[in-house]
C-alpha positions as CSV (number, residue, x, y, z in Angstrom):
1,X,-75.7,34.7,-78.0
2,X,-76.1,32.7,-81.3
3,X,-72.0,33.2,-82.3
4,X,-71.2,32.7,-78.4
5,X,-72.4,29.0,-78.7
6,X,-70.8,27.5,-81.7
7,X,-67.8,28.9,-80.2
8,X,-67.8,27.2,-77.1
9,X,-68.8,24.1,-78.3
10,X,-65.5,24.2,-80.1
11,X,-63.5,25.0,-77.4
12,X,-65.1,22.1,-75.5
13,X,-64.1,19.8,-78.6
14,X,-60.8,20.5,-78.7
15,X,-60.1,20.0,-74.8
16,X,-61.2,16.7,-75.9
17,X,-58.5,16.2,-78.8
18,X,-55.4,14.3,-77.5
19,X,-52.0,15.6,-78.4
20,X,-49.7,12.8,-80.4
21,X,-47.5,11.2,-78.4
22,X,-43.8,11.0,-79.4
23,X,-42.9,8.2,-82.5
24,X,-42.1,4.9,-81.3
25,X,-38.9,3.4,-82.1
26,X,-39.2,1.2,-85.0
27,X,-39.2,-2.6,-83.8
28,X,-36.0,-4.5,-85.1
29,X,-34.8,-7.8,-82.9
30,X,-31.9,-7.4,-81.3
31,X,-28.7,-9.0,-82.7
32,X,-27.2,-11.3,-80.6
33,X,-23.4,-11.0,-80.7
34,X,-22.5,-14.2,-78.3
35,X,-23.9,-15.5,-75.0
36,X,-24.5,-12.4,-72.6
37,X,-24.2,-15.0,-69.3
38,X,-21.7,-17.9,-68.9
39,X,-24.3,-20.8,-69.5
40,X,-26.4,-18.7,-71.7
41,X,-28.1,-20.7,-74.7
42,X,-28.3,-16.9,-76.5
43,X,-27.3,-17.1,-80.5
44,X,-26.7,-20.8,-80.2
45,X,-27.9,-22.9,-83.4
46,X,-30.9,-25.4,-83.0
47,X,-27.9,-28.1,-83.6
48,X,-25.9,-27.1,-80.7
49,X,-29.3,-26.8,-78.8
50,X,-29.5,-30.5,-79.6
51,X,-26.5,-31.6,-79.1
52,X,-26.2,-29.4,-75.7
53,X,-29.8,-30.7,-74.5
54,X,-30.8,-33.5,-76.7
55,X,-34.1,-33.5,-78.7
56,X,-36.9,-31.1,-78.2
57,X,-40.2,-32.5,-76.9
58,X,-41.9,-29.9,-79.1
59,X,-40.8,-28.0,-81.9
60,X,-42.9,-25.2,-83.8
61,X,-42.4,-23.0,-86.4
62,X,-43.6,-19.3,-85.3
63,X,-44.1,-17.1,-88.7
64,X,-39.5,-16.8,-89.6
65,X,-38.5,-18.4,-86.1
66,X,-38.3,-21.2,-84.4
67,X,-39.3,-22.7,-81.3
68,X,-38.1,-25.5,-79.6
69,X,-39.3,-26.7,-76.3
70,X,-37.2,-28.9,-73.7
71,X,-38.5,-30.6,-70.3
72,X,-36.5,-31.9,-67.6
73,X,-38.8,-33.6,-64.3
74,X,-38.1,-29.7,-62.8
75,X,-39.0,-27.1,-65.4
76,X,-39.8,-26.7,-69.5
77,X,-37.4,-24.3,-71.5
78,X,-38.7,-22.7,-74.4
79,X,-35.6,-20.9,-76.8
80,X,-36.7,-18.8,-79.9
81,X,-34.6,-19.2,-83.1
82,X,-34.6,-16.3,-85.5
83,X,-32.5,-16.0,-88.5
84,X,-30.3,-13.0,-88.6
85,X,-31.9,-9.4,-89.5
86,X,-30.7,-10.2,-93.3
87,X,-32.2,-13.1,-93.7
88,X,-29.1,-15.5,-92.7
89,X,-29.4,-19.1,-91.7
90,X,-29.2,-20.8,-89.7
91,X,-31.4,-19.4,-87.0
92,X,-30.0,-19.0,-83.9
93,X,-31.4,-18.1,-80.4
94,X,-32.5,-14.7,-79.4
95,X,-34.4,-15.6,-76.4
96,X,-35.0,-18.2,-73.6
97,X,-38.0,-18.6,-71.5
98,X,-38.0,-20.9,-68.0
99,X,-41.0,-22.1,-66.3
100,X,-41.7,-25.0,-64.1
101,X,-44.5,-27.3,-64.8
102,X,-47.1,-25.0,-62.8
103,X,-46.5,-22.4,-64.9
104,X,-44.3,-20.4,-62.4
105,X,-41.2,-18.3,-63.6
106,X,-38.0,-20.4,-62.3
107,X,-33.8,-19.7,-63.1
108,X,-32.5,-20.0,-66.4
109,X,-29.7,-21.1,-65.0
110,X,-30.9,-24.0,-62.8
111,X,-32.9,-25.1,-65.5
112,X,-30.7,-24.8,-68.1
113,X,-28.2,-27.1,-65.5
114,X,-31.4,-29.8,-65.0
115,X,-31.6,-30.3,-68.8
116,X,-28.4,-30.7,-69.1
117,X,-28.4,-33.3,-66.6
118,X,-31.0,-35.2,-67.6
């Protein structure tokens, strides 16, 4: 009885144990190689973001990138600058976010069209 016990306690232990799960693939940021949608602000420059859009209401430096903010009366634009994977300047945009004023998710495009209007 006495060797019967400490064996099924470690059976019991190691149901417990979790198996390792498969490696993650390492993080990099994805290269941009030129706008991915006609209108797309992707791997643009913060000076052609300017001159496309005019001045940023906000602009805030993130750890390496670069965010600038842009409103219009219908939505806010957010677009992160990164410089390039080896370090190149300048920074240009690897993502855009769209929201309107409430917060809601709203179309790149449309608002993208609205600041440019504006």
């Amino acid at each position: 009885m006495r060797k019967i016990l400490p064996l099924t306690g470690a059976v019991l232990l190691s149901a417990c144990a979790t198996q390792p799960g498969p490696e993650p693939e390492p993080a990099s940021r994805p290269t941009p190689t030129g706008p991915s949608v006609p209108g797309s602000l992707v791997n643009m420059t913060a000076a052609e973001l300017i001159q496309k859009m005019g001045q940023p209401k906000l602009q805030v430096r993130e750890g390496p990138g670069l965010k600038l903010q842009f409103k219009s009366r219908s939505c806010i634009l957010d677009a992160y600058l990164y410089p390039s994977p080896s370090g190149g300047l300048p920074e240009r945009v690897t993502h855009v976010d769209t929201r309107l004023s409430n917060g809601n998710d709203t179309s790149q495009q449309a608002c993208i069209a609205s600041l440019i209007r504006s």
